[in-house]
DRENPA-3360 file (N, C-alpha, C; in nm, 2 decimals, always signed):
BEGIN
1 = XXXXXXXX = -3.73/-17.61/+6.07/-3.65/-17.68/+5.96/-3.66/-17.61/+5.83 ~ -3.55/-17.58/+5.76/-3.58/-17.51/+5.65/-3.57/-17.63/+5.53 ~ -3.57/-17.57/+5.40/-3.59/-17.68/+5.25/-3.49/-17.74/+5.25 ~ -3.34/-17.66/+5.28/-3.22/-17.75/+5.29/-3.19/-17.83/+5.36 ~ -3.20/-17.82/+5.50/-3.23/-17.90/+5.60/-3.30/-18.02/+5.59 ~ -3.44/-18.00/+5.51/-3.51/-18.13/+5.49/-3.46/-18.19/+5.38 ~ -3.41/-18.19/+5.32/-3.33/-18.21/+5.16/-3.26/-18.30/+5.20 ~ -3.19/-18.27/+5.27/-3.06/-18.31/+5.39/-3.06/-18.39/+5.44;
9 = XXXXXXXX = -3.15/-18.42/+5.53/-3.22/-18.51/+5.62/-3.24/-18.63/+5.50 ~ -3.35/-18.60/+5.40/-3.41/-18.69/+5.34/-3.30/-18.72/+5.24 ~ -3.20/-18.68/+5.23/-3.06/-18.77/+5.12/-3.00/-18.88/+5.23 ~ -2.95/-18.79/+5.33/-2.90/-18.90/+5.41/-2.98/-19.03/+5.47 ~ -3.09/-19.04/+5.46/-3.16/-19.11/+5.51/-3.20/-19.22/+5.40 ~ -3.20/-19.17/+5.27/-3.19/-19.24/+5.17/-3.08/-19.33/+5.14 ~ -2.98/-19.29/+5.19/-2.83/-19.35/+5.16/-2.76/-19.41/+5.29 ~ -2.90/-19.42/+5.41/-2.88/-19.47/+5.51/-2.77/-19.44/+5.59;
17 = XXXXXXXX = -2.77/-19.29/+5.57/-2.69/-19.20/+5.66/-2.77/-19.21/+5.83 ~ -2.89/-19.22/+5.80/-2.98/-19.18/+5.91/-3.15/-19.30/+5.94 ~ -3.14/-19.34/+6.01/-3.27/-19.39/+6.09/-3.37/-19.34/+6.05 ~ -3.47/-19.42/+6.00/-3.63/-19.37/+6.01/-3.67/-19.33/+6.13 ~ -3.59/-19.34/+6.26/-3.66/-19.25/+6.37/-3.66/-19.16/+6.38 ~ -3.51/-19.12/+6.33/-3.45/-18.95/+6.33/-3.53/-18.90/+6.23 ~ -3.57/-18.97/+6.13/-3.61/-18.83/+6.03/-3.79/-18.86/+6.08 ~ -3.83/-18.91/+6.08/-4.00/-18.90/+6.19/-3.98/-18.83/+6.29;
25 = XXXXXXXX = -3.86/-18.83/+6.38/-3.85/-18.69/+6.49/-3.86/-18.57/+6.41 ~ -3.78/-18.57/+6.34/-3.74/-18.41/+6.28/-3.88/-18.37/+6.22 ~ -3.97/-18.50/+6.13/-4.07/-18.36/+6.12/-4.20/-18.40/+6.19 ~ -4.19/-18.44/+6.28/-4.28/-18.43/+6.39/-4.27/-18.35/+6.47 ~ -4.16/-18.29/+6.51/-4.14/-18.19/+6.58/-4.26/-18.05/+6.57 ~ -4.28/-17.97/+6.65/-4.36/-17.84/+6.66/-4.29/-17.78/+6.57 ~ -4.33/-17.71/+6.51/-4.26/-17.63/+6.42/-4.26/-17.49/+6.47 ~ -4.23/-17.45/+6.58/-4.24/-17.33/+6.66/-4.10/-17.32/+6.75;
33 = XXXXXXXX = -4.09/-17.24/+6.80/-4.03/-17.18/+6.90/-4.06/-17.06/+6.99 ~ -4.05/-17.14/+7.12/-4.17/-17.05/+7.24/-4.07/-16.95/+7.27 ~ -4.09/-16.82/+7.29/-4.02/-16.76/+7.37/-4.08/-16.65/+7.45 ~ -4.18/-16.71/+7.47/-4.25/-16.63/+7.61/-4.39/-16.52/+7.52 ~ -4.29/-16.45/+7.43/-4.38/-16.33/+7.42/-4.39/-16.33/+7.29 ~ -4.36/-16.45/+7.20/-4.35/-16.47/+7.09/-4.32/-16.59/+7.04 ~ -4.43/-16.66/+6.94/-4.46/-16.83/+6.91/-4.37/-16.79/+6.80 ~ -4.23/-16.84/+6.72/-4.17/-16.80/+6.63/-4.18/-16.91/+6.54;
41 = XXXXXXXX = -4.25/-16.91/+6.38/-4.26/-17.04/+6.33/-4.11/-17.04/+6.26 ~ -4.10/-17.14/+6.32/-3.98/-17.20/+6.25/-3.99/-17.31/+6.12 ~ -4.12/-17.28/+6.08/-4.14/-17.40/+5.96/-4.14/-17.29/+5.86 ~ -4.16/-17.20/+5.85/-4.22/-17.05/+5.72/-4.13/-17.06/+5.63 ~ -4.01/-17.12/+5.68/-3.94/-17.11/+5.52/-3.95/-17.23/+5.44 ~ -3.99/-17.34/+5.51/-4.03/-17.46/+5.46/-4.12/-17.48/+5.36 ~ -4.23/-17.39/+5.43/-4.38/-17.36/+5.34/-4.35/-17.26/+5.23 ~ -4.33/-17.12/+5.24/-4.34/-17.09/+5.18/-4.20/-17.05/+5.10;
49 = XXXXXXXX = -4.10/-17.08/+5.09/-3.97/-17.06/+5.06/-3.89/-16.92/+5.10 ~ -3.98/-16.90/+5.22/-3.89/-16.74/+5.29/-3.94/-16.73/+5.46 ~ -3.82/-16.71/+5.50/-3.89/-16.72/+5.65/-4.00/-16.65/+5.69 ~ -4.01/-16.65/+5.81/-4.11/-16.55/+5.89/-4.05/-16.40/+5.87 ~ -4.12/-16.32/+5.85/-4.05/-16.19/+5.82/-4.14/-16.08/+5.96 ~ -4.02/-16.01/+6.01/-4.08/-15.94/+6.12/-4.14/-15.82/+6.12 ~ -4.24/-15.78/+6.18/-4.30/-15.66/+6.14/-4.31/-15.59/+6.31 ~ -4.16/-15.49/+6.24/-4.17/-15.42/+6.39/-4.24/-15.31/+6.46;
57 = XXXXXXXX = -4.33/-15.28/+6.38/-4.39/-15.15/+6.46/-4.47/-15.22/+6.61 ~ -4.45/-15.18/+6.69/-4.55/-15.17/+6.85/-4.45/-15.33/+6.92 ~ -4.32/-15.37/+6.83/-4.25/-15.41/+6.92/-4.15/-15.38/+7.00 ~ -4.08/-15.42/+7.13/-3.99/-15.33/+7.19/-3.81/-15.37/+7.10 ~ -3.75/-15.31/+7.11/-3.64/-15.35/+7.05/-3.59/-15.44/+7.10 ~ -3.59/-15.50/+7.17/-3.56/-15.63/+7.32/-3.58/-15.73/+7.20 ~ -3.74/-15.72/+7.18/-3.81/-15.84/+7.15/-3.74/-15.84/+7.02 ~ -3.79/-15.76/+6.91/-3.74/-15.80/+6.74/-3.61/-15.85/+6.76;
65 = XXXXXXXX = -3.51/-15.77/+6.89/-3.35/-15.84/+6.84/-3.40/-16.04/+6.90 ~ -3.45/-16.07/+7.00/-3.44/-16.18/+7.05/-3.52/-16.28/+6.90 ~ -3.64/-16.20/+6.83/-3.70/-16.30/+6.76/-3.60/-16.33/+6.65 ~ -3.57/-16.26/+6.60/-3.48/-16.19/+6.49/-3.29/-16.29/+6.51 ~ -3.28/-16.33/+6.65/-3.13/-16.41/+6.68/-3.19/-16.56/+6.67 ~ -3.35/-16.61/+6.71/-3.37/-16.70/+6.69/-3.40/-16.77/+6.55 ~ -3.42/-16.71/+6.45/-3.50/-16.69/+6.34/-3.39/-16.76/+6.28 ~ -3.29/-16.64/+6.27/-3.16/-16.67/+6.23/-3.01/-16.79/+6.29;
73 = XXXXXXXX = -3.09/-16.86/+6.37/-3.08/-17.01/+6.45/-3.07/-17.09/+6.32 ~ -3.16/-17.11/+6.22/-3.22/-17.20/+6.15/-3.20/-17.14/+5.94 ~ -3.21/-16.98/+5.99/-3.20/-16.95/+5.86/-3.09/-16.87/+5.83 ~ -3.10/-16.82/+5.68/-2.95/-16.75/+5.60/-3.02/-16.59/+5.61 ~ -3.18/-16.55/+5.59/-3.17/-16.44/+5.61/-3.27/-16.38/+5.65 ~ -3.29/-16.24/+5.67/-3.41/-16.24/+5.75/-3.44/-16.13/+5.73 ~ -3.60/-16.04/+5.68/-3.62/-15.91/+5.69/-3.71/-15.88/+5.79 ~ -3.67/-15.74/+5.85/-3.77/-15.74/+5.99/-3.86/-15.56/+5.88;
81 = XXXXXXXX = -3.94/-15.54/+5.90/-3.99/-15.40/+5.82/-4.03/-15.32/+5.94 ~ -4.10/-15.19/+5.89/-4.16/-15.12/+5.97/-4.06/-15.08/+6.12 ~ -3.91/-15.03/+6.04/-3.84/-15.08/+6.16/-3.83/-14.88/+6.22 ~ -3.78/-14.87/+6.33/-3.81/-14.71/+6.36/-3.60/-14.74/+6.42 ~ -3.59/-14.61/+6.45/-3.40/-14.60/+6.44/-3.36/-14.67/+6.53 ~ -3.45/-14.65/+6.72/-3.41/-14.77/+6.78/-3.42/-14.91/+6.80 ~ -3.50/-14.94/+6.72/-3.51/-15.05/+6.70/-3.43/-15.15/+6.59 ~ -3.35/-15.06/+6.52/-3.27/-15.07/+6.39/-3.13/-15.11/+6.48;
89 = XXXXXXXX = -3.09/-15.01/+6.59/-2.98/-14.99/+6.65/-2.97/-15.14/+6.78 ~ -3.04/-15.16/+6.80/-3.04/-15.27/+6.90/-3.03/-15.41/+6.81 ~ -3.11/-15.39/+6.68/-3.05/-15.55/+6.60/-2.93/-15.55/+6.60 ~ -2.88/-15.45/+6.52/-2.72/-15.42/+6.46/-2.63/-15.46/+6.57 ~ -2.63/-15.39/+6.73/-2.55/-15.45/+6.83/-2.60/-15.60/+6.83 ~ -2.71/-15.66/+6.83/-2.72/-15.81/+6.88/-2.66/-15.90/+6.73 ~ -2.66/-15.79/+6.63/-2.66/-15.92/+6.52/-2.56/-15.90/+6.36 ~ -2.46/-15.96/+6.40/-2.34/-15.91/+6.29/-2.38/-15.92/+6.14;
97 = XXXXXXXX = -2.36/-15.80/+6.07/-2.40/-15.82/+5.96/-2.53/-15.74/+5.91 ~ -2.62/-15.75/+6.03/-2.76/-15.65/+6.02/-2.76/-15.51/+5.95 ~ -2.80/-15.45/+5.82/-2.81/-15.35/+5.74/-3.00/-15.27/+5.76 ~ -2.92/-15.14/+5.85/-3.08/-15.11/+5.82/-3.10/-14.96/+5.72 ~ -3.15/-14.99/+5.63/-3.28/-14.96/+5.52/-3.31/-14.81/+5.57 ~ -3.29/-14.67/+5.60/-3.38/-14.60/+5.65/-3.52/-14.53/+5.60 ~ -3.46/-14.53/+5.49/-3.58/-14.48/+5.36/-3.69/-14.59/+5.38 ~ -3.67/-14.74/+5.35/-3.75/-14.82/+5.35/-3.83/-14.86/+5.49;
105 = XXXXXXXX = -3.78/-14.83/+5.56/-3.75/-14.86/+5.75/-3.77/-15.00/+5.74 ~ -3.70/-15.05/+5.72/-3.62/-15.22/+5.71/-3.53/-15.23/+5.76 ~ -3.49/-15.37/+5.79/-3.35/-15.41/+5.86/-3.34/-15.54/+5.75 ~ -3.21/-15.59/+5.69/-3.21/-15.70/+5.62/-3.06/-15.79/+5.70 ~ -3.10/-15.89/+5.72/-2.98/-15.98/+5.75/-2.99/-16.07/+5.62 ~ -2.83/-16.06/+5.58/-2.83/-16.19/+5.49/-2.67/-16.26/+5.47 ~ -2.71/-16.40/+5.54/-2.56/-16.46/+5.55/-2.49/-16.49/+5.45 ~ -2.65/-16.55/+5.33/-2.59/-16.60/+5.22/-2.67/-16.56/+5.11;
113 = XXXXXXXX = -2.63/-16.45/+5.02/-2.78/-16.39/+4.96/-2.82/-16.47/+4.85 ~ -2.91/-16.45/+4.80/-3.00/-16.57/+4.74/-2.96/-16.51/+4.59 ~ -2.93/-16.64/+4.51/-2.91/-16.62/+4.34/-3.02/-16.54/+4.33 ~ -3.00/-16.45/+4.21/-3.13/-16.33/+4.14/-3.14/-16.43/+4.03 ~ -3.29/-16.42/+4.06/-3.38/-16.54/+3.95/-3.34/-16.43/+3.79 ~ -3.39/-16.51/+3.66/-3.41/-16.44/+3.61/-3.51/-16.34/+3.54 ~ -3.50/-16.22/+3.50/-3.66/-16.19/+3.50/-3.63/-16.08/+3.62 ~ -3.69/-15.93/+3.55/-3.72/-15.81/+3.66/-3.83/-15.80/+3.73;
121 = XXXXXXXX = -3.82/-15.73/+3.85/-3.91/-15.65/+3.89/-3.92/-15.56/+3.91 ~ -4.03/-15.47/+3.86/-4.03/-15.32/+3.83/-4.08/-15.24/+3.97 ~ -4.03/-15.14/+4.04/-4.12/-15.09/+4.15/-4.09/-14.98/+4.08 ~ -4.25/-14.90/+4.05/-4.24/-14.79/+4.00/-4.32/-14.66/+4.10 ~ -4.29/-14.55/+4.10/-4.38/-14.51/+4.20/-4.36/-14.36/+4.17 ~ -4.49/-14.29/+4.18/-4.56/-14.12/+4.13/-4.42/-14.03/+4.15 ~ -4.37/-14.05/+4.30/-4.32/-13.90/+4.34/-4.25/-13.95/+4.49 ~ -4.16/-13.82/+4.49/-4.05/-13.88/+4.59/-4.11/-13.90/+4.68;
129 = XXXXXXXX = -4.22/-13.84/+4.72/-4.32/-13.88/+4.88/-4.37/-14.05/+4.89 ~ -4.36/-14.12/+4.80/-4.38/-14.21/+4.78/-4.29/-14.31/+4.82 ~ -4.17/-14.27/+4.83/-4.02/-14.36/+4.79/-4.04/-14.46/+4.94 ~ -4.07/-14.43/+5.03/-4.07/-14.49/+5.16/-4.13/-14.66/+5.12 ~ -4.23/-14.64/+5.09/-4.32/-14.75/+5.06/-4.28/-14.79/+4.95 ~ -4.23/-14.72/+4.84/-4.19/-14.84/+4.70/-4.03/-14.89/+4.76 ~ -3.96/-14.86/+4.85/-3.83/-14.90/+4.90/-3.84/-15.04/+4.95 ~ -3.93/-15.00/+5.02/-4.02/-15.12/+5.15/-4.04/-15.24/+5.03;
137 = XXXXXXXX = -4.14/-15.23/+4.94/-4.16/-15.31/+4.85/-4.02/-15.38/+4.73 ~ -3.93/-15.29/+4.72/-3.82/-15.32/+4.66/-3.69/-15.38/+4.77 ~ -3.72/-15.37/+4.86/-3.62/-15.45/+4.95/-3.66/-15.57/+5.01 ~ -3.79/-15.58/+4.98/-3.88/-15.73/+5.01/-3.85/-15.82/+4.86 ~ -3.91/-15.80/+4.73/-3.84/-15.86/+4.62/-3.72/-15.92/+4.59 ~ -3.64/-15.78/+4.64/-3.45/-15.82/+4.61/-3.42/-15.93/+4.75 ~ -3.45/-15.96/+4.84/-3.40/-16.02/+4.97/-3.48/-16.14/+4.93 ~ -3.57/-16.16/+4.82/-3.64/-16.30/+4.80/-3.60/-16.34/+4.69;
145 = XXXXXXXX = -3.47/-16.27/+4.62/-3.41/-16.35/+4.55/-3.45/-16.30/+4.39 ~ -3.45/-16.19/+4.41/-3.55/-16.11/+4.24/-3.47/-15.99/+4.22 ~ -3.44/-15.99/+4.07/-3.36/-15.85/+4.04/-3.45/-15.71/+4.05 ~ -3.41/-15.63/+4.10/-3.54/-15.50/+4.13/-3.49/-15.37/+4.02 ~ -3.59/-15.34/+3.94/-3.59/-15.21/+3.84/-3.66/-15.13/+3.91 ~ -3.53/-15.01/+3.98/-3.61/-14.87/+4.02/-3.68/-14.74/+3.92 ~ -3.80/-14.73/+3.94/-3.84/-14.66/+3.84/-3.97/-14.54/+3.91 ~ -3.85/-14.42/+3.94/-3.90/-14.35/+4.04/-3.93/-14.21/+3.97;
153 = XXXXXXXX = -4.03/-14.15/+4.08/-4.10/-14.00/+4.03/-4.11/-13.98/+3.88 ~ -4.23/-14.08/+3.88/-4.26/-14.05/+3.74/-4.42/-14.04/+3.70 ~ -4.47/-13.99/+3.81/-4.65/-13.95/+3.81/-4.73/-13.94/+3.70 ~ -4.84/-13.94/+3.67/-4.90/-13.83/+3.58/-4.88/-13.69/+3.55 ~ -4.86/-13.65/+3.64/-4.84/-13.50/+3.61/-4.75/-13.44/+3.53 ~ -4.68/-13.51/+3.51/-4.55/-13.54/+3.41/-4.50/-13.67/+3.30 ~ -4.66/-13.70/+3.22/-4.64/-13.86/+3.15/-4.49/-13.86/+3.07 ~ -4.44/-13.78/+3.03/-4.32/-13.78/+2.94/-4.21/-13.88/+3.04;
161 = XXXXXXXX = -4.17/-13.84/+3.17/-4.11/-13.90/+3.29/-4.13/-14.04/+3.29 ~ -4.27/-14.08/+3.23/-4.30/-14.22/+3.27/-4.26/-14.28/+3.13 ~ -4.31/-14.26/+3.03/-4.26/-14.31/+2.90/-4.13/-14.30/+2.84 ~ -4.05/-14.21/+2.91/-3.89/-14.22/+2.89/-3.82/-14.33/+2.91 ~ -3.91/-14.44/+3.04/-3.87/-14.54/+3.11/-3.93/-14.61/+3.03 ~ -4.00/-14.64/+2.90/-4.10/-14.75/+2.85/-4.01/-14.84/+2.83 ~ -3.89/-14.89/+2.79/-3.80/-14.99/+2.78/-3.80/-15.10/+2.92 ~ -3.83/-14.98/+3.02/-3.74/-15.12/+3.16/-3.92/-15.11/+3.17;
169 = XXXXXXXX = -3.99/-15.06/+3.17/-4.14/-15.10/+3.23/-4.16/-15.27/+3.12 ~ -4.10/-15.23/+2.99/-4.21/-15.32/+2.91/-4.10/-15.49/+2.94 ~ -4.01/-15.48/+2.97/-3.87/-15.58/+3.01/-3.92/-15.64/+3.13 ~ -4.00/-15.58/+3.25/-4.05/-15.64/+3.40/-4.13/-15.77/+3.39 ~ -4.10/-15.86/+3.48/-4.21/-15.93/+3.47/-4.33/-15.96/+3.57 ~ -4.29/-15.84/+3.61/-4.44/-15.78/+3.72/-4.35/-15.66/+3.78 ~ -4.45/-15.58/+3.81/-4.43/-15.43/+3.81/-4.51/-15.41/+3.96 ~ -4.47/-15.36/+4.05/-4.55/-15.27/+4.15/-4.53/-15.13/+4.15;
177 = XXXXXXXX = -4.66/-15.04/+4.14/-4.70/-14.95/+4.13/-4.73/-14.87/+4.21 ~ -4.67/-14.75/+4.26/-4.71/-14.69/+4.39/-4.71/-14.58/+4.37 ~ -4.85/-14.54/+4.40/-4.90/-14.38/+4.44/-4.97/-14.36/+4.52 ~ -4.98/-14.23/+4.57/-5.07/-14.11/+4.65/-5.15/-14.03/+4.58 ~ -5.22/-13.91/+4.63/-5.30/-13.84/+4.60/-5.43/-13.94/+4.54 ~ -5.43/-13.92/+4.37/-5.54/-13.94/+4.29/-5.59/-14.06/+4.27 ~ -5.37/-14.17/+4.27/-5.34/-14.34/+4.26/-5.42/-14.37/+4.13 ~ -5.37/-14.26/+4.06/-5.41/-14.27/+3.87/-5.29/-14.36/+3.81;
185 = XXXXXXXX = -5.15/-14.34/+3.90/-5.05/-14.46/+3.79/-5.05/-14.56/+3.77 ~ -5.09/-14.66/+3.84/-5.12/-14.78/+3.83/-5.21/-14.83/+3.65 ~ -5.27/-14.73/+3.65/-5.40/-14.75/+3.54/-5.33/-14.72/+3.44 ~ -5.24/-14.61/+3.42/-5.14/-14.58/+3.36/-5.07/-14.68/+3.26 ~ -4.98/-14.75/+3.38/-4.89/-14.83/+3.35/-4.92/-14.97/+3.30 ~ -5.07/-15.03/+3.36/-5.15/-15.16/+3.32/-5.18/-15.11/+3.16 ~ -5.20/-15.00/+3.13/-5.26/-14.99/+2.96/-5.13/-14.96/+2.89 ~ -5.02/-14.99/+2.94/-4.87/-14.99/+2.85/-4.79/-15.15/+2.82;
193 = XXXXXXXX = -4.81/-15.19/+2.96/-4.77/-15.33/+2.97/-4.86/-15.45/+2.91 ~ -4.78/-15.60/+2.91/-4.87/-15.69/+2.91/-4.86/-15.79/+3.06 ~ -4.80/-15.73/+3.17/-4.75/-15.83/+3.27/-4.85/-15.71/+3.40 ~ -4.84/-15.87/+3.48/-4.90/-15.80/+3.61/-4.85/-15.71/+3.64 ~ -4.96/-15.62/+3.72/-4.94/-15.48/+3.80/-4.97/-15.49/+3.90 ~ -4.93/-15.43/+4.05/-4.97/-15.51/+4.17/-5.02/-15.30/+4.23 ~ -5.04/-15.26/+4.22/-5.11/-15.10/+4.26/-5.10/-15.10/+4.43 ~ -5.02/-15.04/+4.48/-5.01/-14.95/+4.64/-4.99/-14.82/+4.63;
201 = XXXXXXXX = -5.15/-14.81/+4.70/-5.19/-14.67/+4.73/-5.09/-14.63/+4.82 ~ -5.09/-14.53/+4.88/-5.01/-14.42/+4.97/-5.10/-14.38/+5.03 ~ -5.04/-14.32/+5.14/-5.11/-14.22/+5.25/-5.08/-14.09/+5.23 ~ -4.99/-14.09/+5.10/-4.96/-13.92/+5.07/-5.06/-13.84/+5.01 ~ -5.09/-13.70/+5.05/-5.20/-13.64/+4.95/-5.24/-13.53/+5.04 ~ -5.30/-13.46/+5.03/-5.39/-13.34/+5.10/-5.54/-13.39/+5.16 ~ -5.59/-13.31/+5.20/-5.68/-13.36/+5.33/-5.82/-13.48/+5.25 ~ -5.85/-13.44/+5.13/-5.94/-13.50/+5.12/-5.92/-13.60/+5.06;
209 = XXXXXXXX = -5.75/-13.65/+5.03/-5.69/-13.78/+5.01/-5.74/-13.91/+5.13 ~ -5.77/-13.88/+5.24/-5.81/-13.94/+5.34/-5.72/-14.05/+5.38 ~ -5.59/-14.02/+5.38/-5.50/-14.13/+5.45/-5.50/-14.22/+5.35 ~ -5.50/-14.18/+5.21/-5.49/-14.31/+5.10/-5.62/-14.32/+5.06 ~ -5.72/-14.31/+5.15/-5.84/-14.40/+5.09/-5.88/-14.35/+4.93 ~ -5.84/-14.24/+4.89/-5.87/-14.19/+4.77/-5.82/-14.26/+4.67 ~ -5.67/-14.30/+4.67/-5.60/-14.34/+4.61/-5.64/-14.53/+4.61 ~ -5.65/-14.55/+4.76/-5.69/-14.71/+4.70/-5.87/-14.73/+4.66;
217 = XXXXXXXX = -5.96/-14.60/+4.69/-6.08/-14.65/+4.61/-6.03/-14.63/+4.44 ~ -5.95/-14.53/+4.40/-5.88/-14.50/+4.24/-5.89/-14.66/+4.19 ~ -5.75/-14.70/+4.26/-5.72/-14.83/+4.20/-5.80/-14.93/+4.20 ~ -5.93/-14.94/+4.33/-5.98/-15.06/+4.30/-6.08/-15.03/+4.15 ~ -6.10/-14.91/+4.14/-6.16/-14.85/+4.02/-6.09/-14.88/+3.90 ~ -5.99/-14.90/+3.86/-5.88/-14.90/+3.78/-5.98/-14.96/+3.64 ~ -5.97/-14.95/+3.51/-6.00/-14.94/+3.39/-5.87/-15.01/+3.32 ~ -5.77/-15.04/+3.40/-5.65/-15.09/+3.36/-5.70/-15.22/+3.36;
225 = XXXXXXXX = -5.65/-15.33/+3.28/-5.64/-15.48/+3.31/-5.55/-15.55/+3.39 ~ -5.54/-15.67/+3.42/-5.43/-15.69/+3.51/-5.41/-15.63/+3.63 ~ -5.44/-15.56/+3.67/-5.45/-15.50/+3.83/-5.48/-15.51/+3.92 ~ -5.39/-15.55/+4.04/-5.46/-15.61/+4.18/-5.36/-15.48/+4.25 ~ -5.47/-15.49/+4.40/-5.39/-15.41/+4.48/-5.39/-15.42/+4.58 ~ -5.31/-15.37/+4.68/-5.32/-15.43/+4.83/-5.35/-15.27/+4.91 ~ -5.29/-15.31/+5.05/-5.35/-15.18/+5.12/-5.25/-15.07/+5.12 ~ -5.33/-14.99/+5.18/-5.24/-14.87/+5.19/-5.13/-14.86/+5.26;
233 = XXXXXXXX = -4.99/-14.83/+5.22/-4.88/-14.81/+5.25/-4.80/-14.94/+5.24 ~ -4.85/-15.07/+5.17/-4.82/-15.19/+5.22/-4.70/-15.25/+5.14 ~ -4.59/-15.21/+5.12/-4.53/-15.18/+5.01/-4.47/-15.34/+5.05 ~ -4.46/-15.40/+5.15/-4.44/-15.51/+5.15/-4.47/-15.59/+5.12 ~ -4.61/-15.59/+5.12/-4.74/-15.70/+5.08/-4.74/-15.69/+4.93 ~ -4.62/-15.57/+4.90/-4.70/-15.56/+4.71/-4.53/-15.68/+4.67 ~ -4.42/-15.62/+4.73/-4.30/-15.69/+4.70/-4.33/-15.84/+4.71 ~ -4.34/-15.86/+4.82/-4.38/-16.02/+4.86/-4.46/-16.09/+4.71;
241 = XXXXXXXX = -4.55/-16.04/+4.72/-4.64/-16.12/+4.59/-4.59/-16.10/+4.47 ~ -4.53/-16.00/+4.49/-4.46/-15.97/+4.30/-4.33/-16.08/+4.32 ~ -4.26/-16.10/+4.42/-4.15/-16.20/+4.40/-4.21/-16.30/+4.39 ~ -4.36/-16.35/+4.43/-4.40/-16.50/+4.42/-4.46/-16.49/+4.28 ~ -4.48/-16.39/+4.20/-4.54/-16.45/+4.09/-4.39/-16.43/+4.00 ~ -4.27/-16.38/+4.00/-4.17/-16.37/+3.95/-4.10/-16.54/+3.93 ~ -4.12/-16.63/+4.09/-4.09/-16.75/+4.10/-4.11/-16.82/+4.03 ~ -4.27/-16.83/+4.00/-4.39/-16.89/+3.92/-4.32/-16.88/+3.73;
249 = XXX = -4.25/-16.76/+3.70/-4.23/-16.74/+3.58/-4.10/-16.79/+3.56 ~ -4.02/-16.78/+3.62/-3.89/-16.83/+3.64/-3.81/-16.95/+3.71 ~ -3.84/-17.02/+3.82/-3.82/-17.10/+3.88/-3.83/-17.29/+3.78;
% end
């Protein structure tokens, strides 16, 4: 059952469109859907005001198109991430409307896209090696209903690049930060601003970057205020949270 659906339920039932039995069925009901190889919560947009969102790596394309037609039973839109080309290609035939992302490796369905709150979000990120994962994070924001400020290849190694942008950095009302190698911008950008910074390391760098770990021990190090950070490459985990504290300011 999604917000509108219960909204719905609970007007009509107020106006005695509907039975105190029917609406005690509806939310008694499991809030799942079984489909063998996958429990699909059908309550996640209820809770948290966005559905279940799919995360396709190590599933077969079979599966994400079947979770992904059920999902969209109940809701207006759906992002599946971590999507690979055939797995992109099998939604698209099962599901009209399906846009896949390649840079970001996302798939977005959206029947009915969601008003843009007011208030930016800034995805900012070092260097074009980066763009995979600030994409990822910028197409999780925009699909939850948040205006997104691209603010790309603008590293340390070239501060003039980043302060050219000081106008749309200081306008954001939370910023995600994405680097590799040293994952020095994050610190950067928290001692410019006064709004949350949400810091994702990368896996980009040379050998003794160690798959990111360099860059996310950087940031948990950070000397910046305001800085939280998530894991490596998680560019979703950084959008997600920067659209819920965007909510929080705006809603």
């Amino acid at each position: 059952m999604t917000t509108t659906q219960a909204i719905k339920l609970l007007d009509d039932f107020r106006r005695g469109k509907v039975g105190r039995e029917k609406v005690l069925r509806a939310f008694q009901a499991a809030p799942l859907a079984d489909l063998g190889f996958a429990q699909v919560d059908t309550h996640r947009g209820l809770r948290k005001g966005f559905p279940e969102v799919i995360y396709g790596e190590g599933k077969t394309p079979e599966h994400i198109a079947a979770i992904a037609k059920r999902i969209l039973q109940t809701e207006d839109r759906l992002l599946i991430t971590r999507v690979a080309t055939a797995q992109a290609e099998a939604v698209r035939k099962a599901i009209r409307g399906a846009v896949y992302h390649e840079m970001a490796r996302c798939v977005t369905i959206e029947k009915r896209p969601l008003r843009k709150r007011h208030g930016a979000i800034a995805v900012v990120c070092a260097g074009t090696s980066d763009l995979p994962v600030a994409e990822e994070a910028a197409l999780t924001a925009d699909i939850m209903g948040n205006k997104v400020s691209r603010i790309y290849d603008v590293g340390v190694s070239g501060l003039h690049r980043l302060l050219a942008r000081l106008e749309d950095l200081l306008s954001a009302h939370v910023l995600v930060v994405v680097a590799g190698m040293e994952g020095a911008l994050p610190s950067v950008v928290a001692g410019l601003v006064r709004r949350p910074v949400i810091a994702v390391p990368t896996s980009v760098g040379y050998g003794a970057s160690f798959g990111g770990l360099a860059a996310l021990l950087g940031m948990l190090n950070s000397c910046g205020t305001g800085v939280t950070v998530v894991n490596i490459d998680n560019g979703f985990g950084a959008g997600y949270a920067a659209g819920q504290i965007n909510a929080l300011a705006t809603d």
